[in-house]
C-alpha positions in Angstrom: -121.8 -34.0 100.6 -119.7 -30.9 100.4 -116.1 -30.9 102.3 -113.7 -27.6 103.1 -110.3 -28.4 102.7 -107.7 -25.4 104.2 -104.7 -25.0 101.2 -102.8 -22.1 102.3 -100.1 -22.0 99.6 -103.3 -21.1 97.1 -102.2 -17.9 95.4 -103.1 -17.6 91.6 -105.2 -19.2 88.8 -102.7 -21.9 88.2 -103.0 -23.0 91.5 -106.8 -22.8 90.9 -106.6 -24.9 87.8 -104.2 -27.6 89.5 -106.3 -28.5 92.5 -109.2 -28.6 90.1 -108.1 -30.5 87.3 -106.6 -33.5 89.9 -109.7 -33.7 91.7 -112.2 -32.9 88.5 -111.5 -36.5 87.3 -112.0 -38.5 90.9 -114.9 -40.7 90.7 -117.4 -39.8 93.0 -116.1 -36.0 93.0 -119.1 -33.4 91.5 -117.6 -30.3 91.9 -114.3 -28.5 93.0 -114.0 -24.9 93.6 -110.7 -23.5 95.2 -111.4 -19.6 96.7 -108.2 -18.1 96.7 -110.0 -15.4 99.3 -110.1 -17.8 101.6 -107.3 -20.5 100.7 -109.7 -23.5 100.5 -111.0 -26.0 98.4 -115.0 -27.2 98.2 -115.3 -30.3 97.2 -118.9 -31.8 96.3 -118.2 -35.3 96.2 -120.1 -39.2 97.0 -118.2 -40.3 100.5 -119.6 -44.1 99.6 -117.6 -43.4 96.7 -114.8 -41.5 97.3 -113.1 -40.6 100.9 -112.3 -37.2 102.5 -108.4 -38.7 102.8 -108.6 -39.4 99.0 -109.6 -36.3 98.4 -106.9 -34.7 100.7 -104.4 -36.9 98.6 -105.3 -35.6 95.2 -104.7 -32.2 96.6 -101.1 -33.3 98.2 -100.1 -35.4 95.0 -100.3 -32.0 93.1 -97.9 -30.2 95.5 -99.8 -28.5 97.5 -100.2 -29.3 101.6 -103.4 -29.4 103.3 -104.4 -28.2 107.1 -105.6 -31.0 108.8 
């Protein structure tokens, strides 16, 4: 399943590599791009395994606030 998460304090390659790198590791996560374009995060993740609040967690544990 893929997921959109709306991160609008994305501005630069280390806030690229931040958001990726803390949800990279998640079980259940595939793939994590973050567009700084648009200010989101994609997420290709397992929701048996891992949940969309999860997800929004690792994002907020890093510093950086999600649009809900």
């Amino acid at each position: 399943m893929q997921r959109t998460f709306s991160v609008p304090e994305v501005s630069c390659a280390h806030c690229k590599s931040t958001i990726e790198g803390a949800l990279l590791p998640l079980e259940g996560v595939s793939g994590a791009s973050v567009e700084l374009d648009s200010k989101t995060v994609l997420v290709d993740y397992e929701p048996a395994v891992v949940s969309p609040d999860r997800l929004t967690e690792a994002i907020e544990e890093v510093g950086y606030d999600v649009v809900r």
